[in-house]
C-alpha positions in Angstrom: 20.1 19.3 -4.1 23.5 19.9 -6.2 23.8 15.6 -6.1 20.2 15.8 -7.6 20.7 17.8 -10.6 23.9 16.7 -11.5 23.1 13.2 -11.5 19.6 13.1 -13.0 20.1 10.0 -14.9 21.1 8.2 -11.9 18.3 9.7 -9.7 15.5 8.4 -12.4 16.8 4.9 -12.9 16.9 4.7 -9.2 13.1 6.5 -8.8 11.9 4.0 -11.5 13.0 0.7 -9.5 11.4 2.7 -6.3 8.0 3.3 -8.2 8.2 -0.4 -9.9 8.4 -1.7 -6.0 6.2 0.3 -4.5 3.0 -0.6 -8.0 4.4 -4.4 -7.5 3.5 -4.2 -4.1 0.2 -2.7 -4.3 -1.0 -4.6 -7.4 -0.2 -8.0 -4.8 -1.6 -6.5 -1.7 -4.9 -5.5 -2.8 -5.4 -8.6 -4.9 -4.6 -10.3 -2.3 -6.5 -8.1 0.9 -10.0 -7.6 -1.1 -10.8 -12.0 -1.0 -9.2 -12.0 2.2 -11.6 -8.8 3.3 -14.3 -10.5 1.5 -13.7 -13.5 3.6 -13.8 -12.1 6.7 -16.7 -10.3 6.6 -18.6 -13.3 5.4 -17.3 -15.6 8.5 -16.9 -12.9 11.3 -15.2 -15.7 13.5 -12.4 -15.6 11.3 -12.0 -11.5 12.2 -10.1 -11.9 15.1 -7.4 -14.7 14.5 -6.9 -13.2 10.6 -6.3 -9.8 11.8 -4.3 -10.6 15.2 -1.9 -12.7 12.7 -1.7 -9.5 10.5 -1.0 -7.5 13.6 1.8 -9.5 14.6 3.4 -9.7 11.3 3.1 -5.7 11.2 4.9 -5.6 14.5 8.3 -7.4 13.1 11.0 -4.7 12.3 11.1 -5.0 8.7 14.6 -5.0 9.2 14.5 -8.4 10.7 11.2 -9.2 8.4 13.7 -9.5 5.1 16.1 -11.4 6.7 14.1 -13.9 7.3 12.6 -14.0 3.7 15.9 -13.3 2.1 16.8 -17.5 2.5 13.6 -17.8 0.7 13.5 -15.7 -1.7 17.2 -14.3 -2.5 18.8 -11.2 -1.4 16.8 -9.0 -4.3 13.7 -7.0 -5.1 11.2 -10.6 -4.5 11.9 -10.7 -0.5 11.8 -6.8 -0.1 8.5 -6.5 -2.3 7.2 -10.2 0.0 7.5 -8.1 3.0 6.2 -5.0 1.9 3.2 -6.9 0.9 3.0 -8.9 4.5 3.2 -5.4 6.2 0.5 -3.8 3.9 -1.9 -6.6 4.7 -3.3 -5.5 8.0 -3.9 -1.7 6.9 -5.2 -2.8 3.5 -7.5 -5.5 5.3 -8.7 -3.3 8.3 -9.6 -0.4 6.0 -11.9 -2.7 3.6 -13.5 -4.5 6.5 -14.6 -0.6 8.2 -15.5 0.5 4.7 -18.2 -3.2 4.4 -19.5 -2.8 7.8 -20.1 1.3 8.0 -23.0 0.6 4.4 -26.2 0.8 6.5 -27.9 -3.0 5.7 -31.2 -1.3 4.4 -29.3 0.5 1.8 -28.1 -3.6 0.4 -32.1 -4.4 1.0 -33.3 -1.9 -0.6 -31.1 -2.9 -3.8 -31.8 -6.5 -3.7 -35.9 -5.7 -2.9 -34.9 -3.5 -6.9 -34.2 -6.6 -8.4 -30.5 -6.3 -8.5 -28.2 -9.4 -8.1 -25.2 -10.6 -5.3 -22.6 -8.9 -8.2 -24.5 -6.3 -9.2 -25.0 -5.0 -5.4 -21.5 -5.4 -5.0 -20.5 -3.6 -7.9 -23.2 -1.1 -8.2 -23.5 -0.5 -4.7 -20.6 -1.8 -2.3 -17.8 -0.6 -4.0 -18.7 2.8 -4.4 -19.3 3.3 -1.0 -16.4 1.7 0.2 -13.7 2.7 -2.1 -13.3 6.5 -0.8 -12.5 4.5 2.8 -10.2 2.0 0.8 -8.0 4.0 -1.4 -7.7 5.8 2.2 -5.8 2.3 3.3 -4.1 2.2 0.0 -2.8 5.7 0.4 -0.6 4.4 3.8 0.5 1.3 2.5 1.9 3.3 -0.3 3.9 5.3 2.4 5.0 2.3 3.9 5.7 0.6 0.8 8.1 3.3 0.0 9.9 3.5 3.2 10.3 -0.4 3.7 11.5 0.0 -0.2 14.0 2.4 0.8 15.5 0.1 3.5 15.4 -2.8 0.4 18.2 -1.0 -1.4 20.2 -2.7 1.5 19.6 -6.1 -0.1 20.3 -5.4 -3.6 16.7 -4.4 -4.4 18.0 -1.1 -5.9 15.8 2.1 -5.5 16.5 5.6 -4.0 17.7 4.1 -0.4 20.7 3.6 -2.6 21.7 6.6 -2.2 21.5 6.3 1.3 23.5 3.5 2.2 26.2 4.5 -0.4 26.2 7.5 1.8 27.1 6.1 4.6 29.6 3.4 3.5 31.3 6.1 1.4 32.8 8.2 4.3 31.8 11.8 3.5 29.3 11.8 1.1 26.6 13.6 2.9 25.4 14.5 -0.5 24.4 11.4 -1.3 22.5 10.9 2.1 20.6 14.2 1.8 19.9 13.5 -1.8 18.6 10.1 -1.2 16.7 11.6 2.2 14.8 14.4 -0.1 13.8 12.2 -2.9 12.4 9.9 -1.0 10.7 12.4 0.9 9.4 14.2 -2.3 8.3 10.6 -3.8 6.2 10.1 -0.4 4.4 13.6 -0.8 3.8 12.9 -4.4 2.6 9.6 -3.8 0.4 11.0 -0.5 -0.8 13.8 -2.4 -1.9 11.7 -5.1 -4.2 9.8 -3.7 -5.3 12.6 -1.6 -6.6 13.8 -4.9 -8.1 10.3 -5.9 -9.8 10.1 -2.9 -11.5 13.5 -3.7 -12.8 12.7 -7.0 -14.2 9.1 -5.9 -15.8 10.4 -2.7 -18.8 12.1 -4.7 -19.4 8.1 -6.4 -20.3 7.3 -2.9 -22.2 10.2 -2.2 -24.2 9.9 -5.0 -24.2 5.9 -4.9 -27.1 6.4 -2.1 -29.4 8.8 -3.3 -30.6 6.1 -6.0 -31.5 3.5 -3.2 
């Protein structure tokens, strides 16, 4: 903790490229999971190949997963935030998809037979219901955006696995290791905790979304 307080000016810069990976990775994953969700659920036969592929890309160590992306993108933030993305896919994906198929169908007739249109059920009704299950998805890929993120900083991506790996090539400084260990640790409760929260205050939307119907 002394490494922590001493060097608080270090410790922010460092949390700030941490946070900026982590909302860079989450602002690409979902816009990227909710068409492919989307997509999935209006051609069921592509649920099975789409989600297999996204269950072998989640398998590769991300380790091995940057390495791979660092001759395409450069050793920096891009091929770290391009796998954190890849490896966010399959929770983001799965969680939308059980989210579409738990709304009972009569509760979607019952809004189109009220007049409502394709968006407005979707907006009105769909997303309500879902999101509670969905920000549950984005809650873990925030976790495993941050800890892929920490292993980053060992391809110049910055971040509080700086710490870490300056740690251990700097003979010694197990201050730096247990200060980069805790603040990660404290930015992954934050984080959890957070949404935690969010999920709270939405889950009463959903409730209330099918009293109406």
């Amino acid at each position: 903790m002394g490494y922590l307080l001493n060097n608080s000016g270090e410790i922010l810069l460092l949390l700030w490229q941490h946070l900026q990976m982590t909302g860079y990775t989450l602002l690409a994953a979902i816009a990227l999971a909710v068409p492919l969700s989307l997509l999935v659920r209006g051609y069921e036969w592509l649920k099975i190949p789409i989600l297999g592929l996204l269950g072998i890309f989640y398998t590769i160590p991300s380790l091995a997963l940057i390495v791979l992306l660092v001759p395409v993108f450069g050793l920096n933030q891009v091929s770290v935030i391009v796998a954190m993305v890849i490896y966010t896919q399959v929770i983001l994906v799965r969680n939308l998809l059980v989210g579409l198929e738990s709304i009972d169908g009569a509760i979607l007739e019952a809004a189109k037979g009220v007049g409502m249109s394709p968006w407005q059920r979707w907006w009105m009704v769909q997303v309500p219901l879902v999101l509670p299950v969905f920000l549950a998805g984005v809650r873990l890929s925030a976790i495993v955006a941050i800890a892929i993120a920490t292993i980053g900083a060992k391809f110049g991506a910055g971040g509080l696995g700086t710490l870490l790996f300056e740690g251990i090539a700097q003979a010694g400084r197990y201050d730096k290791i247990w200060a980069g260990a805790i603040a990660v640790s404290l930015l992954a409760f934050a984080i959890n905790l957070s949404f935690l929260l969010l999920q709270k205050m939405v889950s009463p939307f959903a409730t209330t979304a099918r009293k109406p119907i």
